[in-house]
C-alpha positions in Angstrom: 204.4 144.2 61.9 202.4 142.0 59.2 200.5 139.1 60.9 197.7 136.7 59.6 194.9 137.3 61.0 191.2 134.8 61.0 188.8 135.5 58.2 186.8 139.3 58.9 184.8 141.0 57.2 186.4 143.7 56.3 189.0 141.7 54.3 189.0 142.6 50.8 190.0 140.1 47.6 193.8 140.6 46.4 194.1 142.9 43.9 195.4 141.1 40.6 198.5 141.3 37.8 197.6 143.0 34.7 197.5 141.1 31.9 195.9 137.9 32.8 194.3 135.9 29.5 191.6 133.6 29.5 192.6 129.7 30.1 196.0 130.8 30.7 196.2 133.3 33.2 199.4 134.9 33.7 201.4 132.1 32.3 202.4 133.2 29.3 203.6 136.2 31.0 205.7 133.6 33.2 206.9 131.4 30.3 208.6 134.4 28.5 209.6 136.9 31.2 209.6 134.9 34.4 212.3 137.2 36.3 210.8 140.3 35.3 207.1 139.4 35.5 207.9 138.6 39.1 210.0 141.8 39.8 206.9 144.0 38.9 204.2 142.6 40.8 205.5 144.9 44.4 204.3 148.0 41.5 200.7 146.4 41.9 200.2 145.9 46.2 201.6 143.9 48.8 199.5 140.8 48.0 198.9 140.3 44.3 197.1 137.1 43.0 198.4 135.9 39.5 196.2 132.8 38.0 199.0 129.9 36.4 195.7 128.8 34.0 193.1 128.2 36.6 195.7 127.9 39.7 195.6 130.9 41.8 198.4 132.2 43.7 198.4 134.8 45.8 202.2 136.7 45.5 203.4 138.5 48.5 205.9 140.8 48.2 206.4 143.0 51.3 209.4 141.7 53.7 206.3 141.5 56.6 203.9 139.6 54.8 206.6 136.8 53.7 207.8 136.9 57.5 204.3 136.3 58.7 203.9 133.3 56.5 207.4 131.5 57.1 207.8 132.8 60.8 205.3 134.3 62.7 202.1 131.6 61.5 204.0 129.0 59.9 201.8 126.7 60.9 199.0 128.1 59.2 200.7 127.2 55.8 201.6 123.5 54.5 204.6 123.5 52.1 202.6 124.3 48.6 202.6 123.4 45.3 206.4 124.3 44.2 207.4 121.6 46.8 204.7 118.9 45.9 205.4 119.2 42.0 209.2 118.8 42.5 208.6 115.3 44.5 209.8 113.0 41.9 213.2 114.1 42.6 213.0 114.7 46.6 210.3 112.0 47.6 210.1 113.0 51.2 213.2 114.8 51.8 212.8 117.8 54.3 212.6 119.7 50.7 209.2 118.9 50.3 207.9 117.6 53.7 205.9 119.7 56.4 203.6 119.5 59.8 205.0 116.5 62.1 206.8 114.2 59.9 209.0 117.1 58.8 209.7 118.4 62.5 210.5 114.8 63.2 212.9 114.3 60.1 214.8 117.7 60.8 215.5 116.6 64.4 217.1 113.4 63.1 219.2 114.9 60.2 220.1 117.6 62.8 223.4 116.0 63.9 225.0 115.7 60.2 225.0 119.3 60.6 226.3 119.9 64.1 229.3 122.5 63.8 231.8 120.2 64.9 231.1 117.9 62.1 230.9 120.9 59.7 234.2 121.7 60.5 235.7 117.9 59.6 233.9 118.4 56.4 235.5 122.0 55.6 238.8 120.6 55.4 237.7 118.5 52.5 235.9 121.5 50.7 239.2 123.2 51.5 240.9 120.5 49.7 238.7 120.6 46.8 239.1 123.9 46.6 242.5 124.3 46.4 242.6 121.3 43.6 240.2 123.2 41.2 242.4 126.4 41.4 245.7 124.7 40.7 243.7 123.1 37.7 244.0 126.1 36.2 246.2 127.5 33.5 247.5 131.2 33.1 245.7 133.1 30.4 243.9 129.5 29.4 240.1 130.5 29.5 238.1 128.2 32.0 233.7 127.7 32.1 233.0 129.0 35.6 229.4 127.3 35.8 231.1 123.9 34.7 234.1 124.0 37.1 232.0 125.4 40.1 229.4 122.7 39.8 231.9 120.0 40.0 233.8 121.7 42.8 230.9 122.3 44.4 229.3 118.2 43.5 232.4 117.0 44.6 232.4 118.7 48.1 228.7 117.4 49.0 229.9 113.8 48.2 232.8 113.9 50.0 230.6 115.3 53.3 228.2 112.3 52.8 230.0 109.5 51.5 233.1 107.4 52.2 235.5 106.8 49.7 235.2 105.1 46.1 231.6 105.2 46.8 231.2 109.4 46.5 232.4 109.1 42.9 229.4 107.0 41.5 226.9 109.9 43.4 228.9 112.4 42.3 229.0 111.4 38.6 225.3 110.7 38.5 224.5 114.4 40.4 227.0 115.9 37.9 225.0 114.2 34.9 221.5 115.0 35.9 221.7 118.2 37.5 221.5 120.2 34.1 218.5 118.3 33.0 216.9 118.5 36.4 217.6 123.0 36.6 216.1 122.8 32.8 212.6 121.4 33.7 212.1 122.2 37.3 211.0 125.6 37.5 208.5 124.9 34.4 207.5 121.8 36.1 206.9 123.6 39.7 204.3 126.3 38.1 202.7 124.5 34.7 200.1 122.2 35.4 200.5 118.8 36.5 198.5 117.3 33.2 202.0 118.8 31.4 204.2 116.2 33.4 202.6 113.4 31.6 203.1 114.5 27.9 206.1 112.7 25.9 208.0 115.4 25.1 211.7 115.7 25.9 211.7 117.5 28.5 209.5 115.6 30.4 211.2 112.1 29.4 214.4 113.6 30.0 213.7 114.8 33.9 212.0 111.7 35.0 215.0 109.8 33.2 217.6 112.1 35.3 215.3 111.3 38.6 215.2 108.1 38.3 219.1 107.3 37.6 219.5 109.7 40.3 217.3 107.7 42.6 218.7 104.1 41.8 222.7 105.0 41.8 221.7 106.7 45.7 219.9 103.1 46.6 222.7 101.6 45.4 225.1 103.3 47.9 223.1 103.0 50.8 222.5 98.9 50.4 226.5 99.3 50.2 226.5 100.9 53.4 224.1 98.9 55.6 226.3 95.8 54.4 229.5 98.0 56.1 229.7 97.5 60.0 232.1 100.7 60.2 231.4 103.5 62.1 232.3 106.7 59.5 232.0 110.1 60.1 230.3 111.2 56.5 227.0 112.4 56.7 225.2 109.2 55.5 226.7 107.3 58.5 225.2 110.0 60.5 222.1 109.4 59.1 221.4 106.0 59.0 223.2 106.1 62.8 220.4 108.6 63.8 217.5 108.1 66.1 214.0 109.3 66.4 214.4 110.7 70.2 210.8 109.8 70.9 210.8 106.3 69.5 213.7 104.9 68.8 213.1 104.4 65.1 215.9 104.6 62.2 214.9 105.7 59.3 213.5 103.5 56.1 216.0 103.2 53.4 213.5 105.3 50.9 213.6 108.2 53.6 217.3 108.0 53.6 217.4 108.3 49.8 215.1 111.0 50.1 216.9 112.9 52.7 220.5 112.3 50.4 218.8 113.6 47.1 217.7 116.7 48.6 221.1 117.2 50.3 223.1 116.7 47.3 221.1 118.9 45.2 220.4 121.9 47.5 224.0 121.8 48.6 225.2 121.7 45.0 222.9 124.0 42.8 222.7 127.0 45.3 226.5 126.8 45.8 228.1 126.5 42.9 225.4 129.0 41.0 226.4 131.3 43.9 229.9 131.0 43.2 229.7 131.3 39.5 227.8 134.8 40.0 230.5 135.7 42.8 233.4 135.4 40.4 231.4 136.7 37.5 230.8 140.1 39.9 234.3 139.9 41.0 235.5 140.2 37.4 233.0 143.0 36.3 234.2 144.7 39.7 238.2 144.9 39.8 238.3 146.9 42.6 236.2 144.6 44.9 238.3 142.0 43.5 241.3 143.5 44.6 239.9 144.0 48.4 238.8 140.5 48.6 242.7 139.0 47.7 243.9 141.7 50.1 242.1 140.4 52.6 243.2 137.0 51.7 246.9 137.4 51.3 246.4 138.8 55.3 244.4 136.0 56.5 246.3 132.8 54.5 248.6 134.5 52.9 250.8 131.9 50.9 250.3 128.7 52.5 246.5 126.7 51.5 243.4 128.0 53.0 242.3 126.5 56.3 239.0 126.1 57.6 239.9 128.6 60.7 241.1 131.0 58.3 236.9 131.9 56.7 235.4 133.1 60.0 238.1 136.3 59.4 237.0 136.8 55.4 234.7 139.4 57.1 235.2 141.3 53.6 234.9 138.0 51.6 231.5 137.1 53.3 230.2 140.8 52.4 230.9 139.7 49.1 229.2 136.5 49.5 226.1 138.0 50.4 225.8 140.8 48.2 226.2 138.1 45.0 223.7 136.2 46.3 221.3 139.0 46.8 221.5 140.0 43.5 220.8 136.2 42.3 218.5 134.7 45.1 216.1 132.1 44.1 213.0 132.9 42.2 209.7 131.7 43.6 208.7 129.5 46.3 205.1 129.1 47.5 202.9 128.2 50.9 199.6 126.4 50.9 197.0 127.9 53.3 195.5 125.1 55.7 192.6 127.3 56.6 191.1 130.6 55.4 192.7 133.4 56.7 193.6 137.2 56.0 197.1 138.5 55.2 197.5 142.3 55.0 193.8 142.9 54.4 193.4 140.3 52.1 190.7 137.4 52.0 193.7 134.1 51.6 191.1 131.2 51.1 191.7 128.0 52.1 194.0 125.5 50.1 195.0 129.0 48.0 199.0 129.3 47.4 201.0 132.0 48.5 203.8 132.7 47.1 207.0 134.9 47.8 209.9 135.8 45.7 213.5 136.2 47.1 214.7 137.6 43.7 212.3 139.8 43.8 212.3 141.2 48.0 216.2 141.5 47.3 215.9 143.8 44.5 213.3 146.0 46.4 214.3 149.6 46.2 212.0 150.6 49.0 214.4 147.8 50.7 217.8 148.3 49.2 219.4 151.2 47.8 220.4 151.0 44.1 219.0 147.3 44.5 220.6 146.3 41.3 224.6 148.0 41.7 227.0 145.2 43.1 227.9 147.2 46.6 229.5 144.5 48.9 230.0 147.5 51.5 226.4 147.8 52.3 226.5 145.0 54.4 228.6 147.0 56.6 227.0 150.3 56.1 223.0 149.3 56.7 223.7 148.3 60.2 223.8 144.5 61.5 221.6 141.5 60.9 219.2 142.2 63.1 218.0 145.1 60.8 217.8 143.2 57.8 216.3 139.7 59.1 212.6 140.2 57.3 214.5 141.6 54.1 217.2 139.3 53.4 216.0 135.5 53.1 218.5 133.6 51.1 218.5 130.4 53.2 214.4 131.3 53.8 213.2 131.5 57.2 211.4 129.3 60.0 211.0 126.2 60.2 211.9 126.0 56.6 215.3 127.6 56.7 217.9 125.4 55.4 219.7 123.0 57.1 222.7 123.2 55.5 223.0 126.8 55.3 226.4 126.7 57.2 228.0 124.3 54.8 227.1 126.1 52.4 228.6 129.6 53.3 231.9 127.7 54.1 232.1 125.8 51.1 231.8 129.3 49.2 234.1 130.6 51.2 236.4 128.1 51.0 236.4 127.9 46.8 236.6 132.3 46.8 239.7 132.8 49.2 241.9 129.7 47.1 241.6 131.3 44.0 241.4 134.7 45.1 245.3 133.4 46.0 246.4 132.2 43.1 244.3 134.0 40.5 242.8 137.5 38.7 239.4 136.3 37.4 238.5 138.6 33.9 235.3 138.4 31.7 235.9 136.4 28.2 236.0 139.5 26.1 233.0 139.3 23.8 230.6 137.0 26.2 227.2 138.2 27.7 226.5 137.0 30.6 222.5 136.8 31.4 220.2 134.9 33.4 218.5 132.3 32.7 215.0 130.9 34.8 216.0 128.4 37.0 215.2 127.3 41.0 217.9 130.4 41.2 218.8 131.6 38.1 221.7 130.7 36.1 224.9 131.9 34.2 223.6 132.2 30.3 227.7 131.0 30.0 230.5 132.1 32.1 233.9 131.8 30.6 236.5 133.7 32.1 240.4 133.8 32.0 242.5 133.1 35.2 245.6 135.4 35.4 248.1 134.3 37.7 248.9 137.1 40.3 252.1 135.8 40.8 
């Protein structure tokens, strides 16, 4: 097992990326090729240093050395530069917190997530779910990305707000997200001189973040006027109590904390889904086992939330999708020299680790890039796959919402695996494009009804 060890002499530097230009480093290489440049870099060691201009960052990309920095010595690593650089949409969310302040915040948002209130807010994804497929129209071509997003904005209101006031949130998430999946990536790994020059992209992320910011200001001063005592997530939150104090939190941490939960729990989702359907509909014969398995579990009636925990088949296709499209690149900052896998990690240096990249391993997975829901069943149980498989990351980090999210996916697969037969748009291809997880190039497919 990989484990960071204190600085020794016999550490040796990390070896580097080919390719690397003077002033820019590797990010040209990044600009134009992201997803690939970061796929080749296991060809070069287990801890590969790329320079982003004059930013080192040290890659790894064994399943031991990313489980040594997010599990075994997390504490040896702050949050990094990915996180920092996307603060001007999170503020202080758990997104981009660490140390204390973090451990503190996650203990008070804990509760919004307890499984009993995940369950209340399944029925509404359940809901939704079953409104998007009956907005569909036989043979009438649909845009997957577009539908899933809204599906997917509209069930993360509904879990934190009451009412009239999830539309405004919902409206505002549905405008900017676009904008904000355009620049982030580019604004997480260019340097931070870049933020500040007037071109559109720029003016039209800090636009997005700040609309984003005042219409979620706006709903929680309507809130703290209300004397109710809801069950959404926000009233959870602004309910919640620091155990050791006794402290609520500011209204700019609540914002913080909604931002980060509207946005995590709508981009990953409903790209997620778009890719699912997309691999259902190159994959017929998956396709078919997944509405077998729903027309045993729900068969004509609406799906339930008691009916996902027996999509066992459903879930296997869950996974392998997002495998194949996990997110691209996160980093870790090292609070103190150290040595990971040999290598000299100095300190304040970035290490980074790519999901994309790990799940596409072939030393991990065999045929890494073949659709193959059934391996989930054939290479043994989680246990074996922990290090390997990190959608949701790992740690301390690992996401808070990751059961909403796997029941909200769920939930949107099994309804329209009643109703419908997804099929590609003849003449479309589909590619990825650079994103926190990359996205659907354009996904139009036609619903056939199956009966």
């Amino acid at each position: 097992m990989a484990h960071v060890e204190e600085q020794s002499s016999t550490a040796v530097p990390a070896a580097p990326a080919p390719g690397r230009l003077p002033l820019l480093g590797h990010a040209l290489q990044l600009w134009r090729q992201p997803i690939g440049f970061l796929e080749s870099l296991r060809e070069h060691g287990d801890i590969v240093r790329l320079d982003i201009g004059t930013w080192p960052v040290y890659v790894a990309t064994s399943p031991e050395h990313v489980h040594a920095v997010l599990v075994q010595q997390a504490r040896q690593f702050g949050r990094g530069r990915v996180f920092e650089r996307l603060r001007p949409m999170f503020g202080n969310g758990l997104v981009t917190t660490d140390g204390e302040f973090h451990r503190k915040q996650r203990r008070m948002m804990q509760p919004a997530f307890h499984r009993d209130h995940i369950a209340d807010f399944t029925k509404a994804m359940c809901r939704n779910a079953e409104e998007m497929s009956a907005s569909w129209t036989d043979g009438r071509e649909v845009s997957v990305v577009t539908d899933t997003r809204r599906y997917a904005m509209q069930s993360v209101a509904d879990m934190m707000f009451s009412g009239d006031l999830s539309q405004a949130a919902a409206d505002e998430v549905h405008r900017s997200l676009p904008v904000v999946l355009e620049g982030m990536l580019l604004r997480a790994v260019m340097p931070k001189a870049l933020d500040r020059l007037p071109v559109p992209m720029n003016r039209r992320f800090d636009a997005a973040a700040a609309r984003l910011r005042q219409v979620i200001d706006d709903v929680i001063a309507q809130y703290r006027l209300e004397d109710s005592d809801g069950r959404d997530a926000l009233h959870l939150i602004l309910s919640s109590r620091d155990p050791e104090t006794g402290a609520a939190m500011s209204p700019e941490q609540v914002r913080d904390e909604v931002i980060s939960i509207m946005f995590a729990g709508t981009e990953t989702s409903a790209t997620t889904l778009a890719w699912i359907f997309h691999e259902l509909g190159r994959h017929p014969e998956a396709q078919e086992r997944v509405q077998d398995e729903v027309d045993r579990v729900v068969g004509e009636r609406p799906v339930r939330p008691e009916d996902l925990a027996e999509l066992t088949y459903t879930r296997n296709v869950f996974q392998e999708a997002l495998r194949l499209h996990s997110p691209l690149l996160f980093t870790r900052r090292a609070l103190a020299p150290l040595v990971l896998g040999g290598v000299r990690i100095p300190e304040g240096a970035e290490v980074g680790y790519s999901p994309y990249a790990l799940h596409r391993d072939p030393a991990l997975y065999g045929d890494p890039t073949v659709f193959d829901p059934d391996r989930w069943e054939k290479e043994g149980g989680e246990a074996t796959r922990s290090h390997r498989y990190i959608p949701f990351g790992a740690g301390q980090h690992k996401c808070i919402g990751d059961s909403f999210a796997v029941a909200e996916i769920l939930a949107a697969v099994a309804s329209v695996a009643r109703r419908w037969r997804l099929t590609p748009a003849p003449g479309v291809e589909v590619r990825e494009l650079p994103a926190g997880i990359p996205q659907p190039s354009s996904l139009p497919m036609i619903p056939v009804a199956r009966r």
